[in-house]
Residue, then its C-alpha position, 0 to 999 in steps of 0.5 A: x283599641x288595641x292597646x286596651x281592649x283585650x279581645x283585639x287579640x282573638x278578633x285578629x287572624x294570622x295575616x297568612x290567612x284569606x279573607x274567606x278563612x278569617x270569616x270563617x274562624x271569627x265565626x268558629x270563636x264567636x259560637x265557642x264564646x257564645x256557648x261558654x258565655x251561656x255556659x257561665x251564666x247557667x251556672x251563676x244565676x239561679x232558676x226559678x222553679x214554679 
């Protein structure tokens, strides 16, 4: 996985965080991902307007 996937790099927190801390970042970049994902979506597929 780590030689080819390209999202180990942002799944991977600094070691000289907690436990507790990483949980909290992943969570952060999952909302950010998550929100920009929808993001790019609502610009590329068109909505229907009945």
């Amino acid at each position: 996985m780590k030689s080819t996937s390209s999202i180990f790099k942002i799944a991977i927190c600094k070691e000289d965080l907690d436990a507790e801390e990483q949980e909290d970042k992943i969570s952060e970049v999952t909302v950010i991902m998550t929100a920009e994902f929808v993001d790019v979506n609502k610009a590329l597929v068109p909505v229907d307007s009945e």
